[in-house]
C-alpha positions as CSV (number, residue, x, y, z in Angstrom):
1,X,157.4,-16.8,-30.7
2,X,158.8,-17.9,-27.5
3,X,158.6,-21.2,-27.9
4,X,160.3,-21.1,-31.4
5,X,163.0,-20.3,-29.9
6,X,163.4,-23.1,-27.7
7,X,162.4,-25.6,-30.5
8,X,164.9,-24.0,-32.8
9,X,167.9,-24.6,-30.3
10,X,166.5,-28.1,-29.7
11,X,167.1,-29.1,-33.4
12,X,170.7,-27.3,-33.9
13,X,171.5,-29.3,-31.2
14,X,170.1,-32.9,-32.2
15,X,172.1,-31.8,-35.7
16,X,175.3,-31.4,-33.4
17,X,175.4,-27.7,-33.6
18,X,175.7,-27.0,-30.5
19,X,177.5,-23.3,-30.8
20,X,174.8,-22.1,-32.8
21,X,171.8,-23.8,-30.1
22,X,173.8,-22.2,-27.0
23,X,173.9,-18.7,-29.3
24,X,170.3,-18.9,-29.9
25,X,169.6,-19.4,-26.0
26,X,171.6,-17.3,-24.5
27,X,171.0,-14.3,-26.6
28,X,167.0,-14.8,-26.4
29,X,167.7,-15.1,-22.4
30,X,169.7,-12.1,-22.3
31,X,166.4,-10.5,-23.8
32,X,164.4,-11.8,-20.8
33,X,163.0,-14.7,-22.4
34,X,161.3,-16.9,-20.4
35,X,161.5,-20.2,-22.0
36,X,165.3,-20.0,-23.1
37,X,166.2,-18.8,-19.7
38,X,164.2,-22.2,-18.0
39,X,166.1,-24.3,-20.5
40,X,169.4,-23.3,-19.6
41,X,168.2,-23.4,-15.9
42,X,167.6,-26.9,-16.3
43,X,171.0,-27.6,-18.6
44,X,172.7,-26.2,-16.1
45,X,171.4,-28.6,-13.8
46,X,171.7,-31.4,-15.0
47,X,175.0,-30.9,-16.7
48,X,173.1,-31.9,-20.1
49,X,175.3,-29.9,-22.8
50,X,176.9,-27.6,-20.5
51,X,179.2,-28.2,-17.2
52,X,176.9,-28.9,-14.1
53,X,176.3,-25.6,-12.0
54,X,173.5,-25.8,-9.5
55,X,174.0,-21.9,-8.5
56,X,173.7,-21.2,-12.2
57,X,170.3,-22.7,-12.2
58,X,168.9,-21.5,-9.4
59,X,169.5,-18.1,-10.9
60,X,168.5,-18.9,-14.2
61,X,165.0,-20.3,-12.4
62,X,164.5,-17.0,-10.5
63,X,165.1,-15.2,-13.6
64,X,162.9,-17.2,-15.5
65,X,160.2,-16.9,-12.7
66,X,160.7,-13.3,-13.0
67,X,160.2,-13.1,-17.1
68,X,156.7,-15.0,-16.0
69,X,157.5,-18.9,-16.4
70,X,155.4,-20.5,-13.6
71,X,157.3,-23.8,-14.1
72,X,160.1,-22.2,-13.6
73,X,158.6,-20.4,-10.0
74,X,158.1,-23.6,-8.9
75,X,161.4,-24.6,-9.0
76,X,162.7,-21.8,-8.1
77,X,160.8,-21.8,-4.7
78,X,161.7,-26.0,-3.9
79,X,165.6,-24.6,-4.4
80,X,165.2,-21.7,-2.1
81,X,163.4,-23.9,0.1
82,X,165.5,-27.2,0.3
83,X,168.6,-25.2,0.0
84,X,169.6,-26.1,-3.9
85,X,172.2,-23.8,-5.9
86,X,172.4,-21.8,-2.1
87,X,171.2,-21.2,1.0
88,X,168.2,-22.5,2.3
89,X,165.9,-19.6,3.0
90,X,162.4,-20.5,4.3
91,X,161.0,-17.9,5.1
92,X,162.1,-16.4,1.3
93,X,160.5,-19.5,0.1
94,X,157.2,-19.0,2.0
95,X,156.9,-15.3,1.0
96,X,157.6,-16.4,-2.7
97,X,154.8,-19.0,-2.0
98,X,152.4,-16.2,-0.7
99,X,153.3,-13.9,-4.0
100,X,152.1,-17.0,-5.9
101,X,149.1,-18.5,-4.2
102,X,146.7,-15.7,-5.5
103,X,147.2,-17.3,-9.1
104,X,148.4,-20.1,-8.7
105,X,145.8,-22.9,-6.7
106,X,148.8,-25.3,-5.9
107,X,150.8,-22.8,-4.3
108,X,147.4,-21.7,-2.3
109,X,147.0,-25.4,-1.3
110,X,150.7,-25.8,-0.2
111,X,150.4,-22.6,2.0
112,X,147.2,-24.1,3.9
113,X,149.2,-27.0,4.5
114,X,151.8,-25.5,5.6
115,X,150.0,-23.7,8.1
116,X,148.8,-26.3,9.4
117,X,152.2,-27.7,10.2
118,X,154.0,-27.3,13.6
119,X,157.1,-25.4,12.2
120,X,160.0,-23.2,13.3
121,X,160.8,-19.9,11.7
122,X,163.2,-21.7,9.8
123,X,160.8,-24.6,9.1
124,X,162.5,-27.0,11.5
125,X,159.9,-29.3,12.4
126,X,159.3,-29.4,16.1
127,X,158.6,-32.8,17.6
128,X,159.1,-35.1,19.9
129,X,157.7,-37.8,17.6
130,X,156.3,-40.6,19.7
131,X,157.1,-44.1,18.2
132,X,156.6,-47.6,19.3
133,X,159.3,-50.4,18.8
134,X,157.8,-53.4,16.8
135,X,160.9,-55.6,16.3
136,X,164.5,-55.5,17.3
137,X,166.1,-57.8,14.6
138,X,165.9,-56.2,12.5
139,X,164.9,-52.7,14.1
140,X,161.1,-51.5,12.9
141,X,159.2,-48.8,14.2
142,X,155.8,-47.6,14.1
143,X,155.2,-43.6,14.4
144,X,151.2,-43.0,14.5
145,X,150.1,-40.3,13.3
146,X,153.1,-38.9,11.6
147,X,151.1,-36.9,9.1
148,X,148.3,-35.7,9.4
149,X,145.1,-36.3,7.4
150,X,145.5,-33.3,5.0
151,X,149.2,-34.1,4.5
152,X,148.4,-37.5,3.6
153,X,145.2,-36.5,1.0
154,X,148.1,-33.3,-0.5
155,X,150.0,-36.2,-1.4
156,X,148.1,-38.4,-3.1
157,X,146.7,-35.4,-5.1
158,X,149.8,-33.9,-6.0
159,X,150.9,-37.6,-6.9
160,X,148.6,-39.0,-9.0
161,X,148.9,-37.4,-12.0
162,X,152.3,-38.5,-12.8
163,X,152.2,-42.1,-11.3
164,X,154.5,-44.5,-13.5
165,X,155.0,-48.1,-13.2
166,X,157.6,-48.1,-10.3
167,X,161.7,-49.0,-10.6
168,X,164.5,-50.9,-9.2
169,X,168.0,-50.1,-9.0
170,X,170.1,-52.5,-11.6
171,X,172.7,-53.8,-9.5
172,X,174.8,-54.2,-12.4
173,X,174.4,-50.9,-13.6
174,X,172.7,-49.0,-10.9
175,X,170.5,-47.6,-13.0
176,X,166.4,-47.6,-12.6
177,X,165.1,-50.2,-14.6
178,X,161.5,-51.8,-14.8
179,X,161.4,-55.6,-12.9
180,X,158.3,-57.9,-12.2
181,X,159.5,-58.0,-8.2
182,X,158.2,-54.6,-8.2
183,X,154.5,-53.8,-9.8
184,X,153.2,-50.8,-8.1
185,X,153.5,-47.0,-9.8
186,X,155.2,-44.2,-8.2
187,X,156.6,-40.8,-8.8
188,X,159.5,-39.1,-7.4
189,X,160.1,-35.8,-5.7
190,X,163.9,-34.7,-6.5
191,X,164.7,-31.3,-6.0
192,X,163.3,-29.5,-8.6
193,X,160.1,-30.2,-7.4
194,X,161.0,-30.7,-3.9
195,X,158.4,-28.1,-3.2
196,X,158.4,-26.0,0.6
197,X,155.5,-28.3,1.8
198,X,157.0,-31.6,0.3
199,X,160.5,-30.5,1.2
200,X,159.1,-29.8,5.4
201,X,157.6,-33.2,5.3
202,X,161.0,-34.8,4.4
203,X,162.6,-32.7,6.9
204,X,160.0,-34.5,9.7
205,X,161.1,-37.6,8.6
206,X,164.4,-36.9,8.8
207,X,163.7,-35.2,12.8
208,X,162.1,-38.7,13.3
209,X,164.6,-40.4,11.9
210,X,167.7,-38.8,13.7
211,X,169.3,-38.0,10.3
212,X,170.0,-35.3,8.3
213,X,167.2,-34.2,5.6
214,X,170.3,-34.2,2.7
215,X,170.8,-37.6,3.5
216,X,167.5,-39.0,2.0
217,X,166.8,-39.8,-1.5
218,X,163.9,-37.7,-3.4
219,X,160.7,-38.4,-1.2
220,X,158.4,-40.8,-3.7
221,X,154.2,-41.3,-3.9
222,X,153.7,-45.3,-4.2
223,X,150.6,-46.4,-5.3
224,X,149.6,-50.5,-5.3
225,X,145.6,-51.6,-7.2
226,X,144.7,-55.2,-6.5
227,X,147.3,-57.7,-7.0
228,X,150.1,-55.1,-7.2
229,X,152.7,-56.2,-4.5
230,X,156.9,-55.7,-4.2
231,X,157.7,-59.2,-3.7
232,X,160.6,-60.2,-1.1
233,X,163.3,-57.4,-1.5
234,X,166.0,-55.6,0.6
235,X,166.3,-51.7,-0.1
236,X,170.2,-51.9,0.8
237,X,172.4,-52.2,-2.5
238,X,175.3,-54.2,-2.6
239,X,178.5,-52.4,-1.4
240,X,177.6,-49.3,-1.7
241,X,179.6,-46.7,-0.1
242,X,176.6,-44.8,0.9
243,X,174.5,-47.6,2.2
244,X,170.6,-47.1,2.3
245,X,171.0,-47.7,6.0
246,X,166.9,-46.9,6.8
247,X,163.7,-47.0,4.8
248,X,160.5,-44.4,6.3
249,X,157.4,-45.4,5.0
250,X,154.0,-43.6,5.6
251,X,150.6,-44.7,5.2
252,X,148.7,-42.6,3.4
253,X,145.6,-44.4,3.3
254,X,144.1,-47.3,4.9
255,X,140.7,-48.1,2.9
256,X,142.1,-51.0,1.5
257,X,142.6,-54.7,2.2
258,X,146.0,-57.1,2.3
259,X,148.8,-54.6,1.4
260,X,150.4,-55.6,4.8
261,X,154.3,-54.7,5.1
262,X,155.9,-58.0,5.9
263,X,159.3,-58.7,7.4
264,X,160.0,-62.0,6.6
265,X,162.8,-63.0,8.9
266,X,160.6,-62.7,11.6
267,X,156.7,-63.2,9.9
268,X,156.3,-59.7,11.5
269,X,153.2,-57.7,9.1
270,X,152.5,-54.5,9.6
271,X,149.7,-51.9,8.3
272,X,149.9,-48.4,9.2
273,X,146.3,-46.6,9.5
274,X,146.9,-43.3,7.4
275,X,149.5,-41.1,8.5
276,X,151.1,-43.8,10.4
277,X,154.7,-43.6,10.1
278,X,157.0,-46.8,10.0
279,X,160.6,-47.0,10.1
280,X,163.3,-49.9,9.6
281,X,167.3,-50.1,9.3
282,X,168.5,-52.1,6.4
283,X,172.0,-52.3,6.7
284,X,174.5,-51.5,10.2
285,X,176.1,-48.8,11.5
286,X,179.3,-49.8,8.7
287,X,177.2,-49.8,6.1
288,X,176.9,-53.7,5.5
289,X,173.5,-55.2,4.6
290,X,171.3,-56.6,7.4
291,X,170.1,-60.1,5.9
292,X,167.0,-60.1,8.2
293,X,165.6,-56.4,6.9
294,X,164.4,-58.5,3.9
295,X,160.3,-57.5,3.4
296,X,158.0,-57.2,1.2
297,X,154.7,-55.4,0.1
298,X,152.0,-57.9,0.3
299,X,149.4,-58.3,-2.4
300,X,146.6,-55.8,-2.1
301,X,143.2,-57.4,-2.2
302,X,140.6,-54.2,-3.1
303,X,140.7,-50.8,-2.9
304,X,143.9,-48.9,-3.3
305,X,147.1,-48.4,-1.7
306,X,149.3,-45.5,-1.3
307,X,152.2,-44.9,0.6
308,X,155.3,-42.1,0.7
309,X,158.6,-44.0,0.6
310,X,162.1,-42.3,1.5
311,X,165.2,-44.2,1.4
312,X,168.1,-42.6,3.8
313,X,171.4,-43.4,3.0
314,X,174.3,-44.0,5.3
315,X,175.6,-40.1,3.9
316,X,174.7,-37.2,2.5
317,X,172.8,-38.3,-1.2
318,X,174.0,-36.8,-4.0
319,X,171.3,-37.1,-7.1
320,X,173.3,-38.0,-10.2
């Protein structure tokens, strides 16, 4: 079976045989298997086993996609779409999207969004983005209307599955670790599933944020119940040399009471209605944390929450 194949190279390597696993995968992918061919896709990408080679996995994921994996389709179309392993290609990825959508319901969804986005033919979103300046020390503004109603209800949907009690970044370690300042749940977008919709909504903020789309860290789903806050924090880290230099937030709901964004240099509290877009620097232009872009996620009161968090860094991001 396909999947014995896959198990089988799972346990020669736990026992250190690693030869023999890579043997057993590579020769079943050479036969067009599915499943070995996605798990070398992702080894390859994540350097697990095997020397990190994103153009490796891309083509391991399209050949994958092509023996019938629709895991591995999905990736295959957020890489060709956000530019992962190669070129970007949009309008490859939207064509791979429309060879999908008449199986697949979640491809069919993202192309209905999609359409209803206002898009180049290379999926450069086209603006201007009207914003309002709310505060000048530090810098916060408020973009209404960023995304629209459908965008904000595709998020939460594709989100909610996989919400996880949220993370911080160890500043020891820089790892993501649990911590009490921080009691929402959240999941993450990195590339992999960085799908074309997903990935052209990062690419707005980025428009509205005069930065590049590569410098922003995987696009995350936040959701906060009753009493779930993020108490007083600053999203810069230490002395970083790639600073988390601006934080866009977007409101994806607003049936919900307390929740309020607060800035606590200046008392200034802020609550998006949904779609509402809201943008802050947290460091300066050289990188050095601003000690007034402390803030913090109020307590929510009733209802439910949910927000779409990107940090931008000072640079292009590189995921680990």
């Amino acid at each position: 079976m396909v999947e014995g194949v896959v198990d089988k190279a799972r346990e020669l390597f736990a026992s250190r045989q690693l030869r023999q696993g890579m043997d057993l995968l590579s020769q079943a992918a050479r036969g067009g298997d599915a499943c070995a061919l996605e798990m070398l896709a992702g080894m390859a990408l994540s350097g697990d086993l095997v020397n990190r080679d994103l153009p490796l996995s891309r083509d391991l994921y399209g050949k994958a996609a092509q023996a019938g994996s629709a895991t591995a389709a999905s990736t295959y179309r957020a890489f060709v779409a956000n530019g992962t392993g190669g070129p970007a290609d949009w309008g490859a990825a939207i064509r791979l999207l429309g060879d999908a959508a008449t199986a697949d319901g979640e491809a069919a969804q993202e192309l209905k969004i999609i359409a209803g986005m206002h898009l180049g033919d290379a999926g450069e979103p086209k603006g201007p983005f009207s914003n309002e300046l709310l505060a000048s020390s530090p810098e916060v503004r408020i973009f209404p209307g960023l995304f629209s109603t459908e965008e904000c209800d595709f998020l939460i949907e594709r989100s909610s599955p996989s919400l996880r009690p949220s993370l911080v970044v160890d500043p020891q370690t820089g790892r993501q670790v649990p911590n009490p300042v921080r009691t929402s749940d959240a999941v993450g977008f990195p590339l992999v599933s960085e799908s074309p919709a997903i990935h052209a909504l990062c690419r707005r903020l980025a428009e509205a944020s005069d930065t590049h789309v590569k410098q922003g860290e995987p696009l995350q789903v936040l959701r906060y119940r009753p009493g779930q806050q993020y108490r007083p924090h600053f999203d810069a880290i230490g002395d970083s040399d790639n600073q988390r230099v601006l934080t866009f937030l977007v409101y994806l709901n607003d049936d919900y009471e307390g929740g309020e964004t607060e800035f606590l240099s200046t008392g200034l509290k802020v609550k998006g209605r949904k779609g509402d877009g809201l943008l802050f620097r947290n460091a300066d232009s050289s990188g050095v944390l601003d000690p007034r872009a402390q803030h913090a996620g109020l307590p929510v009161l009733a209802g439910e929450k949910y927000l779409a968090s990107r940090w931008i860094r000072e640079h292009r991001f590189t995921p680990e």
